[in-house]
GUTORZA-364797 format. One record per residue (C-alpha): residue number from 1; residue in three letters; y, x, z. Coordinates in Angstrom, 3 decimals, padded with zeros to 6 digits. Each point is the difference from the previous one (the first is absolute). Layout:
+-----+------+----------+----------+----------+
! seq ! type !       py !       px !       pz !
+-----+------+----------+----------+----------+
! NUM !  ALA !        Y !        X !        Z !
...
+-----+------+----------+----------+----------+
END
This chain:
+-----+------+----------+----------+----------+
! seq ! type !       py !       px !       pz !
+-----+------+----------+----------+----------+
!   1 !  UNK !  000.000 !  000.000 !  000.000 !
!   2 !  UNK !  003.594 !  001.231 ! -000.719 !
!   3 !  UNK !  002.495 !  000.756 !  002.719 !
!   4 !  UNK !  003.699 ! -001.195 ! -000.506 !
!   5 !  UNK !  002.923 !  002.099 !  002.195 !
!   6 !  UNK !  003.245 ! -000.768 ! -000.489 !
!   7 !  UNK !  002.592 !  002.396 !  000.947 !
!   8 !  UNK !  002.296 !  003.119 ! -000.320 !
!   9 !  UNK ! -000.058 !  002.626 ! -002.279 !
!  10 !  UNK !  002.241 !  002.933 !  000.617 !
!  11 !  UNK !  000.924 !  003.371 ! -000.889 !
!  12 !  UNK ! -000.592 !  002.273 !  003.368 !
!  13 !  UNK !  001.763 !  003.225 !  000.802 !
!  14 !  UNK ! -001.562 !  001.578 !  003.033 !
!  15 !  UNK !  000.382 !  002.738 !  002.513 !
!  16 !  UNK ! -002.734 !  000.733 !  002.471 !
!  17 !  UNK ! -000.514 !  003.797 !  001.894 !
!  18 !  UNK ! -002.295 !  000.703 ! -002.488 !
!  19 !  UNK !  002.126 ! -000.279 ! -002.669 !
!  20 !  UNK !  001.517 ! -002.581 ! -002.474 !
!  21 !  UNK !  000.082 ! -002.439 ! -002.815 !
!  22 !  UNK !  002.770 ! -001.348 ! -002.177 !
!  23 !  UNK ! -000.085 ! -003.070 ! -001.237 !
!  24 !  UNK ! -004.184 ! -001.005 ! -000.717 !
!  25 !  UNK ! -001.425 ! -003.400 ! -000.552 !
!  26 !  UNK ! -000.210 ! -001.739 !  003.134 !
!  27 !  UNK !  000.555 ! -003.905 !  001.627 !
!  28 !  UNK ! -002.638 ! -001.841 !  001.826 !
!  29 !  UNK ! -001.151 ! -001.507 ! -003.014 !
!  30 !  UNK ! -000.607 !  002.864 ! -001.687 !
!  31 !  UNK ! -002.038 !  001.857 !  002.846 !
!  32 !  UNK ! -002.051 ! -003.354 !  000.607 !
!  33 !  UNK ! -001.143 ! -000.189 ! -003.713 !
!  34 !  UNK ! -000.906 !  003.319 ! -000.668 !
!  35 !  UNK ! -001.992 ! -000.091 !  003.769 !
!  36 !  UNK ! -001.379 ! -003.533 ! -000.974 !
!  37 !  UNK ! -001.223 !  000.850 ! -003.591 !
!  38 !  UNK ! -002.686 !  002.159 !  001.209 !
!  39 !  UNK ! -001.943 ! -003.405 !  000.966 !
!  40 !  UNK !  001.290 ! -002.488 ! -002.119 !
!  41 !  UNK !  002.148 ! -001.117 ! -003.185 !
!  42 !  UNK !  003.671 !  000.154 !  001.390 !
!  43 !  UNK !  003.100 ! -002.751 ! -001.556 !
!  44 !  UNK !  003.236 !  001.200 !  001.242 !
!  45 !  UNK !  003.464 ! -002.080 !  000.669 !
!  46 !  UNK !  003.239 !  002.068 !  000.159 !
!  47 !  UNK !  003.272 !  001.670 ! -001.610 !
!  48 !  UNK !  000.921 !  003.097 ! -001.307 !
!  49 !  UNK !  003.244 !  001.209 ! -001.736 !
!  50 !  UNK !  000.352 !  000.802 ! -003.716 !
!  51 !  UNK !  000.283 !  004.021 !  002.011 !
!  52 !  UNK ! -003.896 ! -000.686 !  000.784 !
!  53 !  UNK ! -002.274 !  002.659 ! -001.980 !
!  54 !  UNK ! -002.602 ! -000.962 ! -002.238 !
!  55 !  UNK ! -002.340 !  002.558 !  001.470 !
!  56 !  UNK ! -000.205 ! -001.581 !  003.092 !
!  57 !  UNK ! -000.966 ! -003.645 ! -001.567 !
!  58 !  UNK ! -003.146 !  002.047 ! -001.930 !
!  59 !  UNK ! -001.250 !  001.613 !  003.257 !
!  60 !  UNK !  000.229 ! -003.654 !  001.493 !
!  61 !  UNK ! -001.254 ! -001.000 ! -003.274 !
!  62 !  UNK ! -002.821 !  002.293 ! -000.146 !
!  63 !  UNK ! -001.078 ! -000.782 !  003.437 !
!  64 !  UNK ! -001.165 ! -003.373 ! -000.621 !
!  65 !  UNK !  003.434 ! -001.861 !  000.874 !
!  66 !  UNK !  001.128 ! -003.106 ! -002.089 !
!  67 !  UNK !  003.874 !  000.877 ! -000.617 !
!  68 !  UNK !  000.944 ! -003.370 ! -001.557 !
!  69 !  UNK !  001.852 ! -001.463 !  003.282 !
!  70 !  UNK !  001.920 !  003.400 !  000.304 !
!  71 !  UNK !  003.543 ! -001.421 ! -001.271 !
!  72 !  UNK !  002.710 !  002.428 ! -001.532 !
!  73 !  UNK !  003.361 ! -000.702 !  000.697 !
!  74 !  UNK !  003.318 !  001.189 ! -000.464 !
!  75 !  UNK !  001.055 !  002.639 !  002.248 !
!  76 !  UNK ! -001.828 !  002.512 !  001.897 !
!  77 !  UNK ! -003.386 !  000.424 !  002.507 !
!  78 !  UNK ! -000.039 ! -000.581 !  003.297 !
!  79 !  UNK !  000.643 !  003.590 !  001.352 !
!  80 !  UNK ! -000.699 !  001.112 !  004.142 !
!  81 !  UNK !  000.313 !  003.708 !  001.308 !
!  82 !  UNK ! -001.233 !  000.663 !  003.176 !
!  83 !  UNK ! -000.775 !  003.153 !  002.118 !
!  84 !  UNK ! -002.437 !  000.159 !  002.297 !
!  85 !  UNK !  000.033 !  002.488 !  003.435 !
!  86 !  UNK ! -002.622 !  001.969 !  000.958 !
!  87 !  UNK ! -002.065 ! -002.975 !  001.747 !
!  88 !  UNK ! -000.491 ! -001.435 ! -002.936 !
!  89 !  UNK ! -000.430 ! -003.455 !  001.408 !
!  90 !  UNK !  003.898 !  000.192 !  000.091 !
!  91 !  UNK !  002.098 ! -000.480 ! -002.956 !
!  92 !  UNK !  004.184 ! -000.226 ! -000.526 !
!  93 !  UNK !  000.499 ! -001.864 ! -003.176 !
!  94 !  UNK !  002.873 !  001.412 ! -001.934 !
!  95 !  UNK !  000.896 ! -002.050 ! -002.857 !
!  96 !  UNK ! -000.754 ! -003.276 ! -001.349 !
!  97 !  UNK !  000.973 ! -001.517 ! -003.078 !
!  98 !  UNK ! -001.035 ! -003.644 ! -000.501 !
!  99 !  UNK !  000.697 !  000.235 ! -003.785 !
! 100 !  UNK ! -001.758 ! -002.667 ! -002.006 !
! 101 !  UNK ! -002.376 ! -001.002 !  003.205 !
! 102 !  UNK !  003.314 ! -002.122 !  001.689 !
! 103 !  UNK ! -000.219 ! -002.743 ! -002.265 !
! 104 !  UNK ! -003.999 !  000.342 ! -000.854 !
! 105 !  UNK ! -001.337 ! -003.431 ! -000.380 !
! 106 !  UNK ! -003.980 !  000.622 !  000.182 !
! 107 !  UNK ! -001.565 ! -001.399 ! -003.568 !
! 108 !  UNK ! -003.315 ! -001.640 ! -000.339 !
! 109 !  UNK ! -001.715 !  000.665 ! -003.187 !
! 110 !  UNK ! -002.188 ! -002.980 ! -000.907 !
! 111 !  UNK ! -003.333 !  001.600 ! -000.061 !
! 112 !  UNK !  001.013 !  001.337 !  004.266 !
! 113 !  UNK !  000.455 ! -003.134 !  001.348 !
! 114 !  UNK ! -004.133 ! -000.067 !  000.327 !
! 115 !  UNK ! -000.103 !  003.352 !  001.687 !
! 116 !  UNK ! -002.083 ! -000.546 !  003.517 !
! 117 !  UNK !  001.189 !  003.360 !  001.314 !
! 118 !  UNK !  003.416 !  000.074 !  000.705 !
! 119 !  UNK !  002.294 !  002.767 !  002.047 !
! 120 !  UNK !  003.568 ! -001.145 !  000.300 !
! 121 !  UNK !  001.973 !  003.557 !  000.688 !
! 122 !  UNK !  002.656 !  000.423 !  001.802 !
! 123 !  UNK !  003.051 ! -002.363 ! -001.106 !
! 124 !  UNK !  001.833 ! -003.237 !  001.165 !
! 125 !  UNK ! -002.509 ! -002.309 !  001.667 !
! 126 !  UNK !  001.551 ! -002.758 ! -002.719 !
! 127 !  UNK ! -001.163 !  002.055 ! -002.692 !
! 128 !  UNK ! -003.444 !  000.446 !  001.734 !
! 129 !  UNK !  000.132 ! -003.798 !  000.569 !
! 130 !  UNK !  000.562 ! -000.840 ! -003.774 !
! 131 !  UNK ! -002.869 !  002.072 ! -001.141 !
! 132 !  UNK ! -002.290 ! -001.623 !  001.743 !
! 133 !  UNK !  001.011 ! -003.055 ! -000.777 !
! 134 !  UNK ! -001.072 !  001.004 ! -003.405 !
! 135 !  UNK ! -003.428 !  001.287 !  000.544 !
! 136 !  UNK ! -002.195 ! -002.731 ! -000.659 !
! 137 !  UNK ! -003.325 !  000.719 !  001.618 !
! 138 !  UNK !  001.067 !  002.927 !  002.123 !
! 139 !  UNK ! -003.450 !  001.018 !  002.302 !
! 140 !  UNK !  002.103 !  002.972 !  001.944 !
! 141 !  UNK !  003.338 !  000.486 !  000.141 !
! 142 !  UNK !  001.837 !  002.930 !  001.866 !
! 143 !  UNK !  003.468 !  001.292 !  000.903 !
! 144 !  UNK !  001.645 !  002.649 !  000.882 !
! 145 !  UNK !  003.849 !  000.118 !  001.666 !
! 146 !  UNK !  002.622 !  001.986 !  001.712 !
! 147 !  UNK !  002.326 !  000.283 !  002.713 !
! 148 !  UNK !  003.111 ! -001.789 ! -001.948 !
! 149 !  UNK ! -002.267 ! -002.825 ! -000.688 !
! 150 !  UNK ! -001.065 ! -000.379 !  003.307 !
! 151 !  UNK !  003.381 !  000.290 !  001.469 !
! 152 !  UNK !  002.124 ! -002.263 ! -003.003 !
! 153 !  UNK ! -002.519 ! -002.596 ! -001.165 !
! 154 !  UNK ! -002.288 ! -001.298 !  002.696 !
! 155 !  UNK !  000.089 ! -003.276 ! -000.703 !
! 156 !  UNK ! -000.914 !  001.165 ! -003.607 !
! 157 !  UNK ! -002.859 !  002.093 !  001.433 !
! 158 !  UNK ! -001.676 ! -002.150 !  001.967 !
! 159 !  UNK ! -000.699 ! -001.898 ! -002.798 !
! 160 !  UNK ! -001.326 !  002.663 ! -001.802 !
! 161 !  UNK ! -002.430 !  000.355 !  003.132 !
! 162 !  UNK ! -001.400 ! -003.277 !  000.261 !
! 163 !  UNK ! -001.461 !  000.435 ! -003.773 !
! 164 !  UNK ! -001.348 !  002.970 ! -000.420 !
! 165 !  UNK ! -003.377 !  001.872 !  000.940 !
! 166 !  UNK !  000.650 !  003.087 !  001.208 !
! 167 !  UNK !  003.384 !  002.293 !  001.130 !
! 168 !  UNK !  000.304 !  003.636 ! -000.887 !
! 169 !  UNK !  002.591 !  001.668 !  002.026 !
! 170 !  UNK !  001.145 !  003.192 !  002.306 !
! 171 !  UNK ! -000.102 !  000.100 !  003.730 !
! 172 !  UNK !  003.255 !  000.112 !  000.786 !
! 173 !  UNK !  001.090 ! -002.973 ! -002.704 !
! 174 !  UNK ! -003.557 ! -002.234 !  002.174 !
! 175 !  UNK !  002.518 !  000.570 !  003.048 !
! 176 !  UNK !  002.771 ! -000.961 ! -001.193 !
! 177 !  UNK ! -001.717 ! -003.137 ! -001.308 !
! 178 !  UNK ! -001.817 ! -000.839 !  002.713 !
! 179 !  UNK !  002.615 !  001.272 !  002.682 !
! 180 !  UNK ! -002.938 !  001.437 !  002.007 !
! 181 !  UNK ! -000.519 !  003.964 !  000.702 !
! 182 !  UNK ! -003.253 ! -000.027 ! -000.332 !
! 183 !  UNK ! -001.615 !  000.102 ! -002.802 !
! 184 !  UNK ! -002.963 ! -002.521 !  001.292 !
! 185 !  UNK !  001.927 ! -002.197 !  000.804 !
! 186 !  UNK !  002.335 !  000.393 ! -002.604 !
! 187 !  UNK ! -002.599 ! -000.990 ! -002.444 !
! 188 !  UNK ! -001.575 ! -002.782 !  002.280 !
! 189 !  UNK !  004.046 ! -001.714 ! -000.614 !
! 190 !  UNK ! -000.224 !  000.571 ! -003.557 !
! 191 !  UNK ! -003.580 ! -001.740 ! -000.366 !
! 192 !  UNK !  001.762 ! -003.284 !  001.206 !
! 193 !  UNK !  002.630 !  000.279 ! -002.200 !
! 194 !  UNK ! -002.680 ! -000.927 ! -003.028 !
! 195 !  UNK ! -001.799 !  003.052 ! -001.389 !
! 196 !  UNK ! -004.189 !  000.267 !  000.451 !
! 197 !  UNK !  000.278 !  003.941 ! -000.002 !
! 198 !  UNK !  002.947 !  002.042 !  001.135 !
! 199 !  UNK ! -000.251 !  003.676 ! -001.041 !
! 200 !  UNK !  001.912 !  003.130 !  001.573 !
! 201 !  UNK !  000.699 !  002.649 ! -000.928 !
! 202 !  UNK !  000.359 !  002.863 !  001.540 !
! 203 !  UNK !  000.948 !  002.887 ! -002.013 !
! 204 !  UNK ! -002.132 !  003.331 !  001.142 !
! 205 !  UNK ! -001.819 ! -002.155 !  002.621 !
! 206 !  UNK ! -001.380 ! -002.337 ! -002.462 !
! 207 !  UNK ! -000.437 ! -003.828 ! -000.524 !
! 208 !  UNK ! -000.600 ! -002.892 !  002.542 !
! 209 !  UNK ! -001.563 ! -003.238 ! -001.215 !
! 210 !  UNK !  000.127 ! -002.708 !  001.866 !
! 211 !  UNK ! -001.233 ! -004.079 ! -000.250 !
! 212 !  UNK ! -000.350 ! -002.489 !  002.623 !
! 213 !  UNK ! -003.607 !  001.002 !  000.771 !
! 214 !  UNK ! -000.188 !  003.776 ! -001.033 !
! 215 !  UNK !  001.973 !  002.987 !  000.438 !
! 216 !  UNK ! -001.008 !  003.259 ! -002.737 !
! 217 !  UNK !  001.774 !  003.181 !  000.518 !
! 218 !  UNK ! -000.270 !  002.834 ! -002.546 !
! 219 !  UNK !  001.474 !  003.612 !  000.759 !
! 220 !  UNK !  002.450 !  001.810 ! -002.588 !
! 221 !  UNK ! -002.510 !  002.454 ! -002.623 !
! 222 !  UNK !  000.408 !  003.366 !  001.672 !
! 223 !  UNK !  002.281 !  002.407 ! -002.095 !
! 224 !  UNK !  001.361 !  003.414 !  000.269 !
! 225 !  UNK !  002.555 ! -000.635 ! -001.922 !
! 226 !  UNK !  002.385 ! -002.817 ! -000.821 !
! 227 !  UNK !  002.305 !  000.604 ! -002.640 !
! 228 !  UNK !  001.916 ! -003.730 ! -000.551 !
! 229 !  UNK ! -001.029 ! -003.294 !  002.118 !
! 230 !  UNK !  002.319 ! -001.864 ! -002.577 !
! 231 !  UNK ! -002.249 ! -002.782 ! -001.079 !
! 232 !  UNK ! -002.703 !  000.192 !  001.848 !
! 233 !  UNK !  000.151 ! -003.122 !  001.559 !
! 234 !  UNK !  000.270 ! -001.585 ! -003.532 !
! 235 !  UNK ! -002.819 !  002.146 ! -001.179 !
! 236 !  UNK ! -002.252 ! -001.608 !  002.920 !
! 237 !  UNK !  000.683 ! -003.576 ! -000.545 !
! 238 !  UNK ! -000.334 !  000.405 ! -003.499 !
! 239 !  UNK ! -003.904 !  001.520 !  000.581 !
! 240 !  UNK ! -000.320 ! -002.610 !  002.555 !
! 241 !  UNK !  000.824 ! -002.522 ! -001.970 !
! 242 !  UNK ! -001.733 !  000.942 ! -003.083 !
! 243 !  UNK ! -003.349 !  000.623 !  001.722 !
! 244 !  UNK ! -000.260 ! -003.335 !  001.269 !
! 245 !  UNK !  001.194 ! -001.259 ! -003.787 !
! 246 !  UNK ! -002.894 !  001.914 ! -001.336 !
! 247 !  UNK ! -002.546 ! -002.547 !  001.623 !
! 248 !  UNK ! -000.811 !  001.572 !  003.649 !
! 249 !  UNK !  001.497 ! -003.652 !  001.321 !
! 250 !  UNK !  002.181 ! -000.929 !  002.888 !
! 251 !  UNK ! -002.618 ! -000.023 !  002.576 !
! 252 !  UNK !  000.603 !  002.613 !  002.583 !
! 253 !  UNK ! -002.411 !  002.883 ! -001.004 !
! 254 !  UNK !  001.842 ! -000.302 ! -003.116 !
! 255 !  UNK !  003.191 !  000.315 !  001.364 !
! 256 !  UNK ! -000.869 !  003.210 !  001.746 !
! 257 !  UNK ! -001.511 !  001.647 ! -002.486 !
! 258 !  UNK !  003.835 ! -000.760 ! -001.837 !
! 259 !  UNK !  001.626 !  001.711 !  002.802 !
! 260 !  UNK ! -002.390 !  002.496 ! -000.300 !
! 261 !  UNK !  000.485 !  000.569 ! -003.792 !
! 262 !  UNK !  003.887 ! -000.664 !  000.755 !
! 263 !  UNK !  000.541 !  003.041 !  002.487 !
! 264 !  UNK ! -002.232 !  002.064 ! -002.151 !
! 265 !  UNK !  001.773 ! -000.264 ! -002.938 !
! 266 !  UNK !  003.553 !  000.226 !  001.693 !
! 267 !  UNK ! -000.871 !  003.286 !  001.340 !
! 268 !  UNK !  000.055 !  001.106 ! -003.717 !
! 269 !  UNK !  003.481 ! -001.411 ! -000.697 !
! 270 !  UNK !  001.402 !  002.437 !  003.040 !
! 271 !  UNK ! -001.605 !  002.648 ! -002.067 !
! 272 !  UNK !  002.881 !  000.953 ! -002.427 !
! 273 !  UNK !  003.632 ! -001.830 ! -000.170 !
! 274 !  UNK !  000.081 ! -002.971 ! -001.385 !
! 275 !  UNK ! -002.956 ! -002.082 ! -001.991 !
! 276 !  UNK ! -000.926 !  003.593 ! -001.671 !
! 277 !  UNK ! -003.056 !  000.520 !  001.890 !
! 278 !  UNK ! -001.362 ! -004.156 ! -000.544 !
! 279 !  UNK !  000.897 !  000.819 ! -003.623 !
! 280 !  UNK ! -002.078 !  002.840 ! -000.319 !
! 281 !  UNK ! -002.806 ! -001.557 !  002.081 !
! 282 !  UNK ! -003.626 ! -001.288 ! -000.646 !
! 283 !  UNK ! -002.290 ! -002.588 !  001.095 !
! 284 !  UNK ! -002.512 !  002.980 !  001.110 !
! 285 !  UNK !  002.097 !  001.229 !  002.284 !
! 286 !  UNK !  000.692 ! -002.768 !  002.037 !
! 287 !  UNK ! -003.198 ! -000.938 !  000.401 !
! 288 !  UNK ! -000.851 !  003.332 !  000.926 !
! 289 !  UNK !  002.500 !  000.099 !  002.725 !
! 290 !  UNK ! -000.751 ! -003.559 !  001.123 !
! 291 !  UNK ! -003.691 !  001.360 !  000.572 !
! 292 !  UNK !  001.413 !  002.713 !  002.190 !
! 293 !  UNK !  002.346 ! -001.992 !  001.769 !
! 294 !  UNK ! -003.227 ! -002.530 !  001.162 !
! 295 !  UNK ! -001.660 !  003.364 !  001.268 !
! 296 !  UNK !  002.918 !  001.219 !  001.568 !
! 297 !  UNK !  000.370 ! -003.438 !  002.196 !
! 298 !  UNK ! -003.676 ! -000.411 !  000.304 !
! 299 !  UNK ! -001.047 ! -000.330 !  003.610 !
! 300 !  UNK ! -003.687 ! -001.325 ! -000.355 !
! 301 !  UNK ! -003.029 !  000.118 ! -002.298 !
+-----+------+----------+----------+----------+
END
């Protein structure tokens, strides 16, 4: 089954100690597809400027990602910059330029309103609202948000809550959500408001599922290096999402064998700056690490 994400795609300039990166393909929505395609056929809703590269389009292309929602306006990409310090969990973002993403209008092509996998990126909760009041027989649908969301449109939000599957979002934006410290019970708060499955994450301590009647907690793939977190959220719902998409179900093995298969492939994205490392990547090699990440956690026979 295909996997529809709607959301941003950006140019990236980014500084990390290790070194840095001007200007690469990056967004949620681009992460999430490239992540997602690994498991399943990937339709993607979003806006670029008439300054977006055709390079980048083939290697989404290439990948297994349907490009006709990707609209073209007038104008230029969304563009961030951010620097992170040397706890890389911490980031100051330097520049943002809205561009053609302030007045992006999420389009449906015909052919996605049947998409049953859905992942509604980080954008208004009305936009989020209006595609999935498109999606005609939607069988998960997931969402993603941020601390200006959560702060300006709660109203908005909530209703975004009540209707969809699952949540995909940081620690620190589940407590400001929930307005609970702890991470328990922030997630307990944000079951009521409407989700089945609230997922954490966690950055280098790794992902936290949680459902009225079972808690799953992965830990981060152990690196020595870390070059660029950028995206690696992204890159893990993405895999998450289009595991379950490529027929494991929604029944909870499945789901934690998509976590699974999310963290492992998200420790490739931190790999190299920017998507250049899920670019260059194979099927092989995730599997591969997903069979030593089992035997790293393994605690019985």
């Amino acid at each position: 089954m295909s996997v529809l994400v709607v959301g941003s795609m950006a140019f990236d300039s980014i500084e990390t100690p290790h070194g840095s990166a001007d200007r690469v393909l990056g967004g949620s929505a681009a992460y999430f597809s490239l992540a997602a395609a690994f498991f399943a056929p990937v339709r993607i809703v979003g806006v670029v400027g008439r300054d977006f590269p055709e390079d980048h389009l083939t290697a989404l292309s290439r990948s297994g990602v349907d490009l006709e929602g990707l609209q073209r306006a007038e104008g230029k990409t969304f563009f961030w910059h951010g620097r992170y310090h040397e706890d890389l969990n911490v980031r100051d973002t330097l520049e943002v330029q809205l561009n053609v993403l302030e007045d992006f209008v999420p389009h449906m092509p015909p052919g996605y309103e049947d998409t049953e996998y859905a992942f509604l990126g980080n954008m208004h909760p009305d936009a989020q609202l209006d595609v999935m009041s498109r999606l005609k027989r939607p069988r998960l649908v997931a969402c993603d948000t941020m601390d200006h969301w959560i702060h300006e449109n709660p109203g908005e939000l909530r209703k975004v809550l009540e209707r969809v599957e699952t949540v995909v979002i940081n620690d620190s934006e589940a407590r400001m959500l929930s307005g609970h410290n702890n991470i328990v019970r922030a997630a307990r708060a944000i079951l009521k408001m409407g989700p089945r499955v609230v997922l954490i994450k966690r950055g280098e301590y790794g992902v936290f599922q949680f459902s009225d009647d079972a808690t799953f907690v992965v830990p981060a793939y152990p690196l020595e290096e870390v070059l660029d977190p950028t995206g690696a959220g992204d890159s893990f719902a993405g895999a998450f999402m289009g595991c379950l998409a490529s027929g494991a179900g929604t029944g909870d093995r499945a789901l934690r064998r998509a976590i699974v298969y999310g963290n492992v492939t998200a420790s490739f994205t931190v790999e190299d700056f920017g998507p250049r490392r899920l670019i260059a990547l194979e099927r092989e090699e995730i599997d591969e690490r997903y069979r030593r990440f089992v035997e790293l956690t393994r605690f019985h026979d």
